[in-house]
Backbone as a ProteinNet text record, in pm:
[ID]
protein_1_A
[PRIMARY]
XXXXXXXXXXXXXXXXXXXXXXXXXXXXXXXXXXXXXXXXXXXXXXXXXXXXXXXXXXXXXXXXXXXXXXXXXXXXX
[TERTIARY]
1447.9	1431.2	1561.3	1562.8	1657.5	1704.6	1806.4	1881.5	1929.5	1889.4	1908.4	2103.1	2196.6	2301.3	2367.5	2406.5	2447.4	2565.7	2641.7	2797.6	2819.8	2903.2	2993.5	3080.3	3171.5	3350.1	3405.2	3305.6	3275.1	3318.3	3290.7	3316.3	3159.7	3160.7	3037.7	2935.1	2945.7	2792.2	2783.8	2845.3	2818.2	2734.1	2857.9	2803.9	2647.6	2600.8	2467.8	2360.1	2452.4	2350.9	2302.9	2388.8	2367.4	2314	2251.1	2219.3	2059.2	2018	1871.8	1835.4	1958.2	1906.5	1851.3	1928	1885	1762.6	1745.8	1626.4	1483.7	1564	1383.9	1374.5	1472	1458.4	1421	1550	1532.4	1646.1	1764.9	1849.6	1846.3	1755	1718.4	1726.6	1676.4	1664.1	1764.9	1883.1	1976.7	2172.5	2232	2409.9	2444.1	2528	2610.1	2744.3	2786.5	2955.5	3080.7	3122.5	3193.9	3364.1	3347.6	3453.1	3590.8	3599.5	3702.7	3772.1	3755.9	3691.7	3743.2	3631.8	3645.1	3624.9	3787.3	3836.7	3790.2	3768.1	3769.4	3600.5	3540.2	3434.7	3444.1	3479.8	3535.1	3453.5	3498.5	3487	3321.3	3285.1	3139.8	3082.2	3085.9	3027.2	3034.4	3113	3113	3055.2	3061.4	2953.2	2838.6	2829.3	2685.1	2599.7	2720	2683.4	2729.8	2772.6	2794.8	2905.7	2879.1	2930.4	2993.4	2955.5	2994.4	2922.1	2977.1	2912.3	2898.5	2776.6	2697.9	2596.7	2568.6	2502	2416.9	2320.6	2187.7	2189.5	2215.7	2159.6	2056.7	1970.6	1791.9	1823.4	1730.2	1725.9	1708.2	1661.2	1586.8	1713.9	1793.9	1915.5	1980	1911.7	1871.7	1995	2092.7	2144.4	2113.8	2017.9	2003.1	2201.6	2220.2	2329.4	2283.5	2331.7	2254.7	2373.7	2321.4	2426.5	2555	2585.2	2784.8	2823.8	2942.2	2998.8	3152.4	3161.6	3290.4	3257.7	3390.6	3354.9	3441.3	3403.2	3482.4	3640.1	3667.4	3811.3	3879.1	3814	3857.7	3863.3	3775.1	3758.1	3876.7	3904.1	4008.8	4127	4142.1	4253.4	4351.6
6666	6721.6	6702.1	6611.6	6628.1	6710.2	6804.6	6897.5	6869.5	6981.7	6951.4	6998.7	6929.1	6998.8	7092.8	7185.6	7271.9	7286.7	7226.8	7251.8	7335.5	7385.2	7516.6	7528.1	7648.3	7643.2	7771.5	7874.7	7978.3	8111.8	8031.8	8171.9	8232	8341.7	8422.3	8364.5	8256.2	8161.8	8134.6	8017.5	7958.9	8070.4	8183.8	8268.9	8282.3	8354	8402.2	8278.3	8172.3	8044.2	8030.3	8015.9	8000.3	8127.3	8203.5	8308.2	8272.2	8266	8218.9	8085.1	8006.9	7845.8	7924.9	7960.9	7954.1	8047.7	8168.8	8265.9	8162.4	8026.1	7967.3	7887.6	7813.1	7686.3	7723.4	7828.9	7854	7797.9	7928.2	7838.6	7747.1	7703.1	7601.5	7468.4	7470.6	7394.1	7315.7	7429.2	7357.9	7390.5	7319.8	7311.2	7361.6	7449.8	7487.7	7455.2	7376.3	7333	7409.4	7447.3	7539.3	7445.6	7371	7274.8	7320.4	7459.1	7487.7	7527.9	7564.6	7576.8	7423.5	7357.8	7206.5	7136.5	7131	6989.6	6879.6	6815.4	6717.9	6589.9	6707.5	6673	6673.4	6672.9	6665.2	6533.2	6406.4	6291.9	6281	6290.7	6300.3	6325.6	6471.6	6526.2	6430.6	6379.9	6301.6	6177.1	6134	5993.5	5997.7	6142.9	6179	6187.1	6197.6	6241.4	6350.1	6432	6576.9	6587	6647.2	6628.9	6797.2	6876.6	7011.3	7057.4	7224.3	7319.7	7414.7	7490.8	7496.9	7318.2	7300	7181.1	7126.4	7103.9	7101.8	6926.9	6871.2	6752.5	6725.5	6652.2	6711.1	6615	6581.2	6505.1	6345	6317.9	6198.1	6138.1	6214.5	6159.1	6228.1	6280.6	6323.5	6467.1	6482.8	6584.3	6679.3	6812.6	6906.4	6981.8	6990.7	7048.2	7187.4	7306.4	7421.6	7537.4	7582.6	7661.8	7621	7578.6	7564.7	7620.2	7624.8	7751	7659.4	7515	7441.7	7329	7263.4	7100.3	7042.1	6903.8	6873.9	6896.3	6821.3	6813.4	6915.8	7086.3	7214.2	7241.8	7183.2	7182.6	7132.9	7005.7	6929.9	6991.4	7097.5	7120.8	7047.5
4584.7	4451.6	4374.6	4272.5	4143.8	4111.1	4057.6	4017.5	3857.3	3787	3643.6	3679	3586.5	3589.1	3485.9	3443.3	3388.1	3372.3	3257.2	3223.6	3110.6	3164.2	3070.3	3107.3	2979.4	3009.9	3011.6	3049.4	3092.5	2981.4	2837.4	2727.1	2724.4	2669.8	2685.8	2567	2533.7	2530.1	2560.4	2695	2817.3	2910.4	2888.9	3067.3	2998.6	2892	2860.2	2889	2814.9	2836.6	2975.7	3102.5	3213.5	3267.6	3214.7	3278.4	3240	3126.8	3093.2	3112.3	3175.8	3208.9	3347.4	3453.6	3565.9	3590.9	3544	3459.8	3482.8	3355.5	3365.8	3406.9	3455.8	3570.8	3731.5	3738.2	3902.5	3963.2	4011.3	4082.4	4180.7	4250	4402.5	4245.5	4149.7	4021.1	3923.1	3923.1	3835.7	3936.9	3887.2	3952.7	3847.4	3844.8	3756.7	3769.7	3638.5	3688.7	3554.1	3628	3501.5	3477.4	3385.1	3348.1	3376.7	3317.7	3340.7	3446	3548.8	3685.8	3778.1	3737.4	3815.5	3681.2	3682.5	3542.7	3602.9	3725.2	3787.3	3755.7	3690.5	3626.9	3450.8	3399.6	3273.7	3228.9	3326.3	3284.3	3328.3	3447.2	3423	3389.6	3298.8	3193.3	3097.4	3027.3	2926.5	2931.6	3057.6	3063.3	3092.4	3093.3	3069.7	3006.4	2823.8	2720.7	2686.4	2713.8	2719.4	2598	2446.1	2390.5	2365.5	2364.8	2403.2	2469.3	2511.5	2608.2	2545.9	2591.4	2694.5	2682.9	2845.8	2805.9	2936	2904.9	3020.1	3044.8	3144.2	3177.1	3287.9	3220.1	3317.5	3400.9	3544.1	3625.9	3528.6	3378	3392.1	3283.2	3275.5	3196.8	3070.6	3012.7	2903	2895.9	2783.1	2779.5	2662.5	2679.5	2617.3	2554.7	2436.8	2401.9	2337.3	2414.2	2395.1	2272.3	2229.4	2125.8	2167.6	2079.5	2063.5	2086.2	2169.5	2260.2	2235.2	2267.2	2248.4	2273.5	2184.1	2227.7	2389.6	2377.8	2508.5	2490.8	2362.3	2305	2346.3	2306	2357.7	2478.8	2587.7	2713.7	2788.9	2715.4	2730.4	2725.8	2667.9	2607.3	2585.3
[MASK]
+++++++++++++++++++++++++++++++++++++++++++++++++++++++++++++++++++++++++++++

């Protein structure tokens, strides 16, 4: 089973976001990667598409960008 992935940078639109992603997906369903956390993904997020966070990338490629919470740039610091 595919795993949708779930990036955020853990300000409280992220945390809320990830609280109703996993709510309606189902954690066995989605990874949650909290950027700030593990910078080390930074760059995969972005070649993902991932243009800010909060931000849903489904198994088929496709990146949902969920309420603005921050951009990568900020992520980046």
């Amino acid at each position: 089973m595919e795993k949708s992935i779930f990036y955020h940078a853990g300000c409280p639109v992220c945390v809320s976001a990830e609280q109703d992603i996993i709510h309606l997906i189902g954690p066995q369903k989605v990874e949650v990667v909290h950027l700030g956390n593990d910078r080390g993904r930074i760059a995969e997020a972005e070649a993902a598409g991932v243009k800010s966070v909060p931000a849903l990338l489904t198994p088929a490629g496709h990146v949902l960008h969920i309420n603005f919470g921050a951009s990568m740039a900020d992520v980046k610091g």
